[in-house]
C-alpha positions in Angstrom: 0.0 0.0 0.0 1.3 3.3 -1.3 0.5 6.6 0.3 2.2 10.4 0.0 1.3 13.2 2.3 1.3 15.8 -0.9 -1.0 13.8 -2.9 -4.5 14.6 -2.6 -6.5 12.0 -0.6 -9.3 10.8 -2.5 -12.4 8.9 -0.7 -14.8 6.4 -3.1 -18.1 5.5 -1.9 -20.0 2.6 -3.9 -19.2 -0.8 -5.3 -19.0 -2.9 -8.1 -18.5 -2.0 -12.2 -18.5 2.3 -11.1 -16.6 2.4 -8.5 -13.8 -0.2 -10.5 -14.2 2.2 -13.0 -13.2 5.2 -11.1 -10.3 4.0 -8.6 -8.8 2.3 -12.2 -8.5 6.4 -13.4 -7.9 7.4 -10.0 -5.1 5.4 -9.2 -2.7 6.8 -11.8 -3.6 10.7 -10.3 -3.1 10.1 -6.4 -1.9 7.6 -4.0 -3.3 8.4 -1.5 -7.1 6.5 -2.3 -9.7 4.9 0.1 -12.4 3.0 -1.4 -15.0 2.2 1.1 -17.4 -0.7 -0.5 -20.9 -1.4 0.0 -21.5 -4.8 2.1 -25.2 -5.3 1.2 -25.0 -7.4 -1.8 -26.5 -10.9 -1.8 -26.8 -12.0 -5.2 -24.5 -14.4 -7.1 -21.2 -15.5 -5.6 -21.0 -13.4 -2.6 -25.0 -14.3 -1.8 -24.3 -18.1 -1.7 -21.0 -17.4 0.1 -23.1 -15.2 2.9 -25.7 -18.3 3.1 -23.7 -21.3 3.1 -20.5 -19.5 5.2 -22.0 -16.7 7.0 -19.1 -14.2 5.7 -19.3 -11.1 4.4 -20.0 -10.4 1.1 -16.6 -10.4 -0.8 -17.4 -9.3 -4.3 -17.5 -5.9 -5.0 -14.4 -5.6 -2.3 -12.2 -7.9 -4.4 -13.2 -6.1 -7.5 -12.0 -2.7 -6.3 -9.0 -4.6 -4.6 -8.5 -5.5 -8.9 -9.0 -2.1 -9.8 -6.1 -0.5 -7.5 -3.7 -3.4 -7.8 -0.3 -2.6 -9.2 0.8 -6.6 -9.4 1.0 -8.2 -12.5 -1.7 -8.8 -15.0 -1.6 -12.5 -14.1 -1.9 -11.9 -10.6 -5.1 -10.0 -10.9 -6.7 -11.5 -13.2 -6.2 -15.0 -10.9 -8.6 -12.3 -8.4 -11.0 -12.6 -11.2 -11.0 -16.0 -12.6 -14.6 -17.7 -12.2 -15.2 -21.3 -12.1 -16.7 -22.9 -15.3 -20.5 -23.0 -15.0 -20.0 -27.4 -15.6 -18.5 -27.5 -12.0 -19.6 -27.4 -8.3 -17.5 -23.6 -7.9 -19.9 -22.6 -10.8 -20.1 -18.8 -10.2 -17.4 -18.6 -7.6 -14.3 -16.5 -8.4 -11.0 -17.5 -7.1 -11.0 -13.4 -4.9 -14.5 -14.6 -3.5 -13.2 -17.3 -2.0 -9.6 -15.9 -0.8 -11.0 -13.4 0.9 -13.9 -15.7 2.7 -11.4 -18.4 3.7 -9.7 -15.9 5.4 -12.3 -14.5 7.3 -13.1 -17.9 8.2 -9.5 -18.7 9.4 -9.8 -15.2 11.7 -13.0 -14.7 12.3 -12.2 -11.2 10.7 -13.2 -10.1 7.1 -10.8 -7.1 7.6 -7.7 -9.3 7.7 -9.0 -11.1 4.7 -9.0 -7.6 2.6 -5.9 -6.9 4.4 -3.7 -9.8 3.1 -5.3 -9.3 -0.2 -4.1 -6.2 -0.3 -0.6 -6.6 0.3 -1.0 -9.7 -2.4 -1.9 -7.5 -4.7 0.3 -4.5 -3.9 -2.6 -2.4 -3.9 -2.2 1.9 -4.4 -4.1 3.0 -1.1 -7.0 1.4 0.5 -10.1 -0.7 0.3 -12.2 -0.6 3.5 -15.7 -2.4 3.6 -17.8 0.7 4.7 -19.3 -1.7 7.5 -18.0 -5.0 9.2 -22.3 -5.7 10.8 -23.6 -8.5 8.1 -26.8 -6.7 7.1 -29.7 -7.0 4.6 -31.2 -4.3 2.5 -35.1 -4.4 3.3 -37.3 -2.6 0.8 -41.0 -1.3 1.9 -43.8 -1.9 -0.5 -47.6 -2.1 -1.5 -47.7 -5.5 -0.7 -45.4 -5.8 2.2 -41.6 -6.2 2.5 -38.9 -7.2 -0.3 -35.7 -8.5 1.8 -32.2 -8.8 0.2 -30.6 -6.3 -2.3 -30.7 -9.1 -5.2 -34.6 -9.4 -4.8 -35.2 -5.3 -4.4 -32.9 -5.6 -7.4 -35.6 -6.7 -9.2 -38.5 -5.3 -7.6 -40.0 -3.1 -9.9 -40.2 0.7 -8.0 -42.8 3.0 -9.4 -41.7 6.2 -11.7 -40.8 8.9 -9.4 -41.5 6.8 -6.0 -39.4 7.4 -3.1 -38.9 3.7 -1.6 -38.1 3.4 1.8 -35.1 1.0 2.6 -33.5 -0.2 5.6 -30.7 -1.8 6.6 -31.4 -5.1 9.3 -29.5 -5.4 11.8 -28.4 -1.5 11.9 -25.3 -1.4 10.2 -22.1 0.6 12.0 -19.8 2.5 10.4 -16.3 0.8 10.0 -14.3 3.2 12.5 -11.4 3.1 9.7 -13.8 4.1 6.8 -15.2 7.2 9.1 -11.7 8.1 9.6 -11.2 8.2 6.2 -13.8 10.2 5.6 -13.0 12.6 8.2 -9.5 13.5 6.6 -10.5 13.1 2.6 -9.4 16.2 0.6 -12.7 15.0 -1.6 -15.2 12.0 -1.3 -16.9 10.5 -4.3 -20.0 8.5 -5.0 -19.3 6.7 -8.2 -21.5 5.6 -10.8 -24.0 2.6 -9.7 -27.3 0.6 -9.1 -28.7 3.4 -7.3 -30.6 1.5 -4.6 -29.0 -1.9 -4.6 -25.3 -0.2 -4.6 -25.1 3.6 -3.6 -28.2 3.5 -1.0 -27.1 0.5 0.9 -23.6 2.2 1.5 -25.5 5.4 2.1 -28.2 3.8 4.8 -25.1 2.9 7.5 -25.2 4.4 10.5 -23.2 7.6 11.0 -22.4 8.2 6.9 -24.6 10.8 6.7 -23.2 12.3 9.9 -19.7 11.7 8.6 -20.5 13.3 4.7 -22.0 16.3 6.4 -19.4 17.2 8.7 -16.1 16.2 6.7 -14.1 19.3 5.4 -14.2 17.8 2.2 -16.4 18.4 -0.9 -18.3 15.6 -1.9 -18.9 14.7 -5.2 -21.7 12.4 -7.3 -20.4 10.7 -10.7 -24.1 10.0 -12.0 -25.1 7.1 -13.5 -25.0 6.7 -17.5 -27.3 4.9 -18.2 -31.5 4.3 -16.5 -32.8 1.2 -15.7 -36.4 0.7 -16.6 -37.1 -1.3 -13.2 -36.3 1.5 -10.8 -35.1 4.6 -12.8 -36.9 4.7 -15.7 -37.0 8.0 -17.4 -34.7 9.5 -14.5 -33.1 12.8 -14.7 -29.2 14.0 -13.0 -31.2 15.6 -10.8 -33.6 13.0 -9.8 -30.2 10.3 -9.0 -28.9 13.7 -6.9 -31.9 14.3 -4.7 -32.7 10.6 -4.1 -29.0 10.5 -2.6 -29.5 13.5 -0.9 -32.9 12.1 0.6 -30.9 9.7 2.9 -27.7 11.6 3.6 -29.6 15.3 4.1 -30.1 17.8 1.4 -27.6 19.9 0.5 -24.5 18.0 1.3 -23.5 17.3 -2.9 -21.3 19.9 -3.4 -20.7 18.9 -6.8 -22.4 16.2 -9.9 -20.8 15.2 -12.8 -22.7 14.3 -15.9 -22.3 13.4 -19.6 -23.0 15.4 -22.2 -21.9 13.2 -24.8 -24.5 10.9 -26.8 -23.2 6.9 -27.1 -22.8 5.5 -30.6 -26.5 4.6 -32.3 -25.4 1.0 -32.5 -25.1 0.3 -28.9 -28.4 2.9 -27.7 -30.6 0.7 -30.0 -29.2 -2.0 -28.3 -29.7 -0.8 -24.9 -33.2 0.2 -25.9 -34.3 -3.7 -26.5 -33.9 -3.8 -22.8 -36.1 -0.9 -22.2 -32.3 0.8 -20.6 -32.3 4.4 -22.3 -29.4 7.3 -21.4 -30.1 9.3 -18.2 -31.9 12.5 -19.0 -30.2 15.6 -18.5 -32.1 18.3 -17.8 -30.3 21.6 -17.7 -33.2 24.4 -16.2 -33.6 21.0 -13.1 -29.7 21.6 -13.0 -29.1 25.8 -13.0 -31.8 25.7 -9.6 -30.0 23.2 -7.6 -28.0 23.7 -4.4 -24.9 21.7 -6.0 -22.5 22.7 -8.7 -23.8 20.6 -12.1 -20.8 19.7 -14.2 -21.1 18.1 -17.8 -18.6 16.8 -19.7 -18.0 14.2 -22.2 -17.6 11.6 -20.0 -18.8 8.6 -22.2 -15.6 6.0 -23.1 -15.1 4.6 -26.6 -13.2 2.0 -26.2 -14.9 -0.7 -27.7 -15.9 -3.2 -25.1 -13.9 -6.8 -24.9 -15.0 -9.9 -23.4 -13.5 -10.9 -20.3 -11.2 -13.8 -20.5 -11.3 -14.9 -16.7 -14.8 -14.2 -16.2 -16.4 -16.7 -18.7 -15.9 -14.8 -21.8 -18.9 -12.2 -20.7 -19.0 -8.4 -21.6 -19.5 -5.5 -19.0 -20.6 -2.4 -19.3 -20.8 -1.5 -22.6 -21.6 1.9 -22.0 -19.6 3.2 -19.6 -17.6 6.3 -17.9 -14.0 7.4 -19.4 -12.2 7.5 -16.2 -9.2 9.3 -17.6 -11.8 12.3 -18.6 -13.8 11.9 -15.4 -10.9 11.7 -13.0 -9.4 14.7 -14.8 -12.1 16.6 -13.6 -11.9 15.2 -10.4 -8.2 16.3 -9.8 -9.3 19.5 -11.0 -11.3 20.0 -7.8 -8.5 19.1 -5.5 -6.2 22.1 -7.3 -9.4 24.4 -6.6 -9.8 23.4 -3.0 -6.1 24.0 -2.0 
């Protein structure tokens, strides 16, 4: 783990695909980086490991341990290798079940991330944002959705403001509100807004902590809306539903894209009912946050991932070099 005391200390909130995105930019502006992950996921790998082991969820931890690691290529993608669907790891990545045996060996899913960390040679810090093993509750029409794979999938109606909760009441990992406390800037990155950035959000004491560090905090919003949950959603919208559960006014700053993905890949998106998040400038000029645009859209054409069965991510996605720009830009303003 690398850190300088004249690099700008950089704080990212979220998990999965955005936040990999983000600390892969970061990592080449400032060494000083603490990622603090969301613990609330449930689905796939990390949701059978939390059933059959009673661990933590490991996932989106070992993919931003992936996305700060300065090993070799080999080394990481080993992290990242999953198990052939035709065998009884089916699902499992080779990270998942590291950092799980670990925990199991000490009792302590910190030491797990720890070790991983030094494997990997890691630039800065991954910190699970809690160490309480909680589940996301949703409140409906019908009753309760538990689990952040099933709200996942529960369809939210346009413009509803869901109430979630987090069972047992998650605590804020001591080292994560410390890095908070000392951040020259704190990000939320791009991501499932309530089955990544709300569960992370809903901890005890984050609000407290967002609204009281010196730091400005920023919100990378998403790209692209999904029609179960955020269909027809504007910057805006993403912005106030954050604020709504860690107090209004404590954005300082949102970053969105201005730039318009290739027709190809929108008519593809559109299939799924998925359409680009609407931007809506007058919504913007009123609020209490600074709105920046940019073209923040990559176009590097997507690959298949060789170590996780051949399958394509995001296909629309952020440029980190161009986002992360403007991130470090914000850091030169503030000193």
């Amino acid at each position: 783990m690398v850190v300088s005391d004249k690099q700008p200390n950089i704080v990212v909130i979220g998990g999965g695909t955005g936040s990999f995105t983000l600390l892969s930019g970061l990592k080449r502006q400032t060494k000083n980086i603490t990622a603090l992950v969301n613990m609330a996921d449930d689905g796939g790998s990390s949701g059978v490991l939390r059933d059959e082991l009673g661990v933590l969820p490991p996932g989106d931890i070992r993919q931003c341990l992936v996305a700060l690691s300065e090993s070799p290529q080999a080394l990481r993608d080993l992290f990242n290798y999953r198990f052939p669907n035709d065998t009884s790891l089916a699902g499992h990545s080779f990270g998942n079940l590291f950092l799980s045996a670990v925990e199991m060996m000490h009792d302590n899913f910190a030491e797990g991330v720890a070790m991983a960390s030094e494997i990997l040679k890691i630039t800065g810090r991954v910190l699970p944002i809690t160490l309480t093993k909680s589940t996301l509750h949703l409140a409906t029409a019908d009753g309760e959705v538990t689990g952040q794979h099933n709200i996942a999938n529960t369809p939210i109606l346009l413009k509803e403001k869901p109430r979630l909760w987090l069972l047992p009441h998650a605590r804020l990992n001591p080292e994560a509100g410390q890095a908070i406390a000392n951040a020259s800037l704190v990000v939320i990155a791009p991501g499932d807004l309530y089955g990544s950035l709300v569960p992370a959000l809903l901890v005890d004491e984050v609000a407290e902590a967002l609204s009281a560090t010196p730091a400005k905090v920023v919100y990378v919003c998403n790209l692209i809306n999904k029609p179960v949950q955020t269909k027809d959603f504007t910057v805006n919208e993403y912005a106030s539903e954050l604020e709504r559960f860690i107090g209004k006014g404590t954005l300082d700053y949102v970053f969105y894209n201005t730039d318009s993905p290739d027709k190809a890949l929108l008519k593809s998106y559109s299939r799924e009912g998925e359409f680009p998040v609407i931007v809506d400038e007058r919504e913007l000029r009123k609020a209490s946050y600074t709105a920046v645009g940019g073209a923040f859209l990559s176009r590097q054409p997507a690959q298949r991932d060789p170590v996780d069965n051949g399958v394509y991510h995001s296909l629309i996605r952020h440029d980190a070099e161009a986002v992360c720009k403007e991130l470090m830009r914000l850091t030169v303003e503030k000193a």
